[in-house]
N, C-alpha and C positions, 0 to 999 in steps of 0.2 A: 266937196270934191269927191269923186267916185274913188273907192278905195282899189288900190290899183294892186298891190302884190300882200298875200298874206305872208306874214312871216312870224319868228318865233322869237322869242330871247331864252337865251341859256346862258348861264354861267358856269364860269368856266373849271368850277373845281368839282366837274360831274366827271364821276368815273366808272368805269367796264364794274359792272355790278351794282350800281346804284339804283336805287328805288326810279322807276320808268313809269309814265304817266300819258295819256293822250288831250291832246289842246281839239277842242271840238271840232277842228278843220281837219283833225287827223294827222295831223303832226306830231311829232313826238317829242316830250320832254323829257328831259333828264336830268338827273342830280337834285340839287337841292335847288333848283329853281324850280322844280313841281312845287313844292309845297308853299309857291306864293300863289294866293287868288288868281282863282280866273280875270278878275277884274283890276286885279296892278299887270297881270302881262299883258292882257289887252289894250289897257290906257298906255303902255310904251309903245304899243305895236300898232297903234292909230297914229300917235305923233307923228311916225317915221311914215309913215301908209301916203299920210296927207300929204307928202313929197315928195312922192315919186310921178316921174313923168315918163310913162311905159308907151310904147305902141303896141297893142295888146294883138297887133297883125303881125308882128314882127317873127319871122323865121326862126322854129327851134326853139321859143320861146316855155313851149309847154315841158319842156325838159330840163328847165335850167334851174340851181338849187346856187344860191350864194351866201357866204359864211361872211359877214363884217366882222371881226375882233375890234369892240370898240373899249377904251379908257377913259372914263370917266373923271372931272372934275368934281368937286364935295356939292358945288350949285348947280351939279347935272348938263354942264356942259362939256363938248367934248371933245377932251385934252389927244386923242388920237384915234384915228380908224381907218381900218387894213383889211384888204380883200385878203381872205386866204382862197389860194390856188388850188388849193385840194380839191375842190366841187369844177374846177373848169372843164368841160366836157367836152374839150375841143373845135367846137362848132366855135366861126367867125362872130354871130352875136353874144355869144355867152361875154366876152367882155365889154362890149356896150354894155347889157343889162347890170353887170355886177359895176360897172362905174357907176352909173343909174342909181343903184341901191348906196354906195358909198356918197351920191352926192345927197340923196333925200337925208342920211343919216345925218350927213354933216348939218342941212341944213334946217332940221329939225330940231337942232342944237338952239338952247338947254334942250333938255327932257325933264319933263317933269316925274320922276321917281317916286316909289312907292313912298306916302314919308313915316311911315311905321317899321321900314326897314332901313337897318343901317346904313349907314355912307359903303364899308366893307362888305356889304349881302350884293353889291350893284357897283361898285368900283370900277369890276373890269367885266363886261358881257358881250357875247355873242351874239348876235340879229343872223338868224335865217330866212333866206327866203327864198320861198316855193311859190316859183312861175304856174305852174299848175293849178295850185288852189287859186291862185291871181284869177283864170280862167274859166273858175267855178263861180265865183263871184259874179 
């Protein structure tokens, strides 16, 4: 399946000063979710990739950034996840795509998580995604 939206994982206890990293697509990491491999954020960020179902013609698309707050179960499946509003940019597709991204999450459920990191380092994580880099791709 053609990898349709690039996106990121952060967790969530990154803070205004904390150690800041670049993900090769030019995204930006933060906090203490830099300091896992390139290759545990990538394997979470394929799962979710492999189920999205984008129209990559779609209006406005190259400008849309969506934030999922998801919670995690201990078996990587996933006990909640919440579009935050904050990246809405008011364009009429912007929430198609960000439902889009919250259904690929849902249904990408389990994930399979890093298993050298604890249950607590991935409990509670953020997925972004950058329509843009989708478009690079």
């Amino acid at each position: 399946m053609n990898r349709a939206v690039a996106l990121l994982v952060l967790l969530p206890w990154s803070c205004v000063g904390c150690a800041q990293g670049t993900h090769a697509d030019g995204a930006q990491v933060q906090g203490a979710q830099s300091t896992w491999p390139e290759r545990d954020k990538d394997a979470v960020r394929r799962q979710v990739e492999d189920h999205l179902r984008i129209d990559p013609g779609m209006a406005g698309l190259e400008d849309f950034i969506v934030e999922i707050d998801v919670v995690m179960n201990p078996d990587g499946s996933v006990q909640s996840a919440k579009i935050d509003s904050a990246r809405d940019n008011s364009h009429p597709n912007w929430k198609l795509f960000a439902q889009e991204c919250l259904r690929a999450v849902l249904r990408a459920s389990p994930l399979k998580m890093p298993p050298d990191k604890p249950y607590e380092a991935w409990k509670t994580i953020t997925l972004v995604f950058h329509a843009r880099e989708m478009l690079q791709l």
